[in-house]
C-alpha positions as CSV (number, residue, x, y, z in Angstrom):
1,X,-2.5,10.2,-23.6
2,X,-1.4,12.0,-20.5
3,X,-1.6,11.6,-17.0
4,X,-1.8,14.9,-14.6
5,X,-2.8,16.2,-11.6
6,X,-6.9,16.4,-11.1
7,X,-8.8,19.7,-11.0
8,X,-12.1,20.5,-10.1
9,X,-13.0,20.5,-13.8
10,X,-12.2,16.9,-14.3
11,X,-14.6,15.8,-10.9
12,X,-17.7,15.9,-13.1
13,X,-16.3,13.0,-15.3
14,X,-15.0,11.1,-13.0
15,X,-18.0,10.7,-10.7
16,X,-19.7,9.9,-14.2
17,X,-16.7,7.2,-14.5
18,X,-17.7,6.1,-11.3
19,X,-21.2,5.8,-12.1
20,X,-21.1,3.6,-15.6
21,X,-22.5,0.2,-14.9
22,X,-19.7,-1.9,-15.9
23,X,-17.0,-0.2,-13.4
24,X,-19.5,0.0,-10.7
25,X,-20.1,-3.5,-10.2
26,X,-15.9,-4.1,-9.8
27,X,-15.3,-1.1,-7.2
28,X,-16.0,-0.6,-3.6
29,X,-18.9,1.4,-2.6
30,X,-18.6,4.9,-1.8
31,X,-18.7,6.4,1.6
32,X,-21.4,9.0,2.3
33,X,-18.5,12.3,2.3
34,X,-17.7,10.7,-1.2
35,X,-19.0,13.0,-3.8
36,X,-17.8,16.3,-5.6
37,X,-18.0,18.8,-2.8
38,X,-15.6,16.6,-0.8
39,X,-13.3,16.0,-3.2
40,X,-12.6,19.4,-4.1
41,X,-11.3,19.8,-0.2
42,X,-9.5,17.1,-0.5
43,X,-7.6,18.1,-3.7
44,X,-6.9,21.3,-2.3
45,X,-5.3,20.1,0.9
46,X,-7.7,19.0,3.6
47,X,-7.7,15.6,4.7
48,X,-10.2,12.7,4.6
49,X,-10.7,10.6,7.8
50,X,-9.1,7.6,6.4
51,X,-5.3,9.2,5.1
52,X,-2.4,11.8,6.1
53,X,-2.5,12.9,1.8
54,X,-5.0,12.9,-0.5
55,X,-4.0,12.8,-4.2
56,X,-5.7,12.1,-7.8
57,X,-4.3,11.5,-11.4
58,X,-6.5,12.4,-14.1
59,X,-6.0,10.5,-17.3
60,X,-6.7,12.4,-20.8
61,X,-6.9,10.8,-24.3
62,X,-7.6,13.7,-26.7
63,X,-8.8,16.0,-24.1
64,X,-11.0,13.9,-22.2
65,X,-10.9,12.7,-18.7
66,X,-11.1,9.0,-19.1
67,X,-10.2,7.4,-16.0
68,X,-8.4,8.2,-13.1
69,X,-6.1,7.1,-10.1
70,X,-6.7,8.3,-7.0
71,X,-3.4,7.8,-4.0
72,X,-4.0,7.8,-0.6
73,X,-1.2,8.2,1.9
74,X,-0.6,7.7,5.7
75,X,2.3,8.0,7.4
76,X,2.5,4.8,10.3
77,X,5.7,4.7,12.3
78,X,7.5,6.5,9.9
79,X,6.9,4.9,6.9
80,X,5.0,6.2,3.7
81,X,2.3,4.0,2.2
82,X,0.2,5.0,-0.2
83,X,-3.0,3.4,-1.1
84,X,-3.8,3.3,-5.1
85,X,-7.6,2.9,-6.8
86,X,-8.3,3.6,-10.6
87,X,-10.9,3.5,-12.7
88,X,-11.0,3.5,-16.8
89,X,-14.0,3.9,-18.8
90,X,-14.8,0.4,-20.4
91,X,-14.1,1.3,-24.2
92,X,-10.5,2.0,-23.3
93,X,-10.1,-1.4,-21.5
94,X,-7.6,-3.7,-22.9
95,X,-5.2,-0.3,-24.4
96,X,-2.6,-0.7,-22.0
97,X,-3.6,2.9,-20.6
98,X,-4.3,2.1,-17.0
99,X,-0.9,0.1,-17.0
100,X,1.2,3.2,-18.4
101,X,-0.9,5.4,-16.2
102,X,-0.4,3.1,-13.1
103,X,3.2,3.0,-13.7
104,X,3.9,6.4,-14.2
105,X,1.6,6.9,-10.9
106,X,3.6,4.4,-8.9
107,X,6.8,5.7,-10.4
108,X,6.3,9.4,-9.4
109,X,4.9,8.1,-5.4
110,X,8.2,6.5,-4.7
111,X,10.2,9.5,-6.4
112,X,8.7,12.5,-5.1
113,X,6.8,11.4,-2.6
114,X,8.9,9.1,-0.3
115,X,6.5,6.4,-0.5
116,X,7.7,3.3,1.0
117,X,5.1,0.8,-0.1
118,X,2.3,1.2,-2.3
119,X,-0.7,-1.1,-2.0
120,X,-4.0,-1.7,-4.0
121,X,-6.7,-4.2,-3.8
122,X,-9.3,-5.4,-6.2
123,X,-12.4,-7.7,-5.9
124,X,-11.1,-11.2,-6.5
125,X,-13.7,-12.1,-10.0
126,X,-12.1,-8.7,-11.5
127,X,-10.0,-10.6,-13.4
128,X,-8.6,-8.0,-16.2
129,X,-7.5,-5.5,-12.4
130,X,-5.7,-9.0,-11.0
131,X,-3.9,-9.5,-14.5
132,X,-3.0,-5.6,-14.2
133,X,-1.6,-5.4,-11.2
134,X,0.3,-8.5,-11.3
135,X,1.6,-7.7,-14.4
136,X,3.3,-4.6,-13.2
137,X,5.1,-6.6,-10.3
138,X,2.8,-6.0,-7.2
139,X,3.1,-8.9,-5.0
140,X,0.2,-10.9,-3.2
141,X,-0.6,-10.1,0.3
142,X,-2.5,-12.8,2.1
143,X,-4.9,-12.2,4.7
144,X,-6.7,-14.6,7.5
145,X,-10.2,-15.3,6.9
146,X,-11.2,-12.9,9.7
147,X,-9.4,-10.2,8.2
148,X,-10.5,-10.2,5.1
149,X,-14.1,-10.4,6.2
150,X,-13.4,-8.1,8.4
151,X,-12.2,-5.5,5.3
152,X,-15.0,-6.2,3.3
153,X,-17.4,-5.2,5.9
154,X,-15.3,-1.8,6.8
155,X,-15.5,-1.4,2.6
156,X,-19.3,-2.4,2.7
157,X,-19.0,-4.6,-0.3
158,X,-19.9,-8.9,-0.1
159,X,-16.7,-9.2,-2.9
160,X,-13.7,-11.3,-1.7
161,X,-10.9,-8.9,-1.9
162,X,-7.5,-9.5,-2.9
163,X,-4.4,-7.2,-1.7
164,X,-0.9,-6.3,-3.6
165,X,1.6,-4.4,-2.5
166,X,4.7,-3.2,-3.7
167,X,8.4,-1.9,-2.7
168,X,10.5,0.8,-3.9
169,X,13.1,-2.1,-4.4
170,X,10.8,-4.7,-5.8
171,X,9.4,-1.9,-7.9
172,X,12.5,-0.8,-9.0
173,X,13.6,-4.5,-9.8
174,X,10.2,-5.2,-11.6
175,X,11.1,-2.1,-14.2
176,X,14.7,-4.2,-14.6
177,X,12.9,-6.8,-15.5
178,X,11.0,-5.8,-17.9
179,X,13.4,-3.8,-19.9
180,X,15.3,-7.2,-20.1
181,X,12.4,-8.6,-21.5
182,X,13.3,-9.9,-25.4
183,X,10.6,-8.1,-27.9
C-alpha cells in the first residue's frame, strides 16, 4: 500500500469512491463546482472558494486507487490549519489502511507544510470514522447548539457532526504514546 500525491488519472476512481452507496450515506454532500473538471484546477494550483491550499492523497493497494484524503488549508492570522476528509472503499474497511494513510497524511502536513492544527469532522452515527480518529489522538472539539446547526446547514447535510482537532505537539505526543504501547 502507498499513499501519494493525486493525479488526474486517479479522479475517475475517486468520484466513483465517492459515489458507492455505503460511503455516500457517511460523507457530506458535494458542492455544485465539486466534480472532476474542478478538481483538476485545484490540484494544479488554483484555489477553491473555501481554502488558501488545496491538496489530495491518493491511496494504492496493488495499483489501484482505493480511497483517498483530501487536505484543505487556510492561513487565519498566521496560523496553518488544514482541514482533512477521506474516503475508503468499503472492502478495505477494518485493514488499518485509512489509519496508516491518515497518519502518514497528518505526519507530512505538520512537517512540510507548517500546519499548525489539523482538524476533521465526521457525522456523529459514523462510528468506525469516530473510533479512527480518536484512535490516532485527535481531540474532541465541542460546539454550541447554534453552531453546530449552523455547520450542518453551510455543509447541507441533517447529520449531527462531530469535530477533532489536533496539534503538532499533541500529535507529536500521541506518536510517543503509542510507540510506548506494550505489544
Amino acid at each position: 500500500m502507498s499513499v501519494r500525491e493525486t493525479v488526474a488519472a486517479d479522479l475517475a476512481d475517486i468520484f466513483s469512491i465517492q459515489a458507492n452507496s455505503e460511503i455516500a450515506r457517511n460523507q457530506f454532500r458535494r458542492d455544485a463546482d465539486d466534480c472532476p473538471e474542478r478538481w483538476l484546477e485545484w490540484l494544479a494550483g488554483s484555489k477553491p472558494v473555501d481554502c488558501d491550499i488545496f491538496r489530495c492523497s491518493s491511496i494504492v493497494l496493488d495499483n489501484a486507487v482505493v480511497g483517498y484524503i483530501t487536505q484543505k488549508g487556510t492561513d487565519s492570522n498566521g496560523i496553518r490549519c488544514f482541514s482533512i476528509g477521506f474516503n475508503l472503499l468499503p472492502e478495505y474497511w477494518g485493514r488499518g489502511i485509512m489509519r496508516v494513510s491518515v497518519t502518514e497524511v497528518v505526519a507530512e502536513l505538520f512537517d512540510q507544510h507548517d500546519a499548525e492544527h489539523v482538524a476533521v469532522a465526521c457525522f456523529r452515527n459514523n462510528a468506525r470514522c469516530r473510533q479512527l480518529i480518536n484512535g490516532l489522538g485527535f481531540r474532541r472539539c465541542r460546539l454550541g447548539l447554534f453552531a453546530r446547526a449552523r455547520v450542518a446547514y453551510k455543509m447541507r447535510c441533517l447529520h449531527w457532526i462531530c469535530f477533532h482537532y489536533t496539534t503538532k505537539e499533541l500529535w507529536d505526543k500521541s506518536r510517543i504514546t503509542m510507540c510506548d504501547e506494550p505489544e
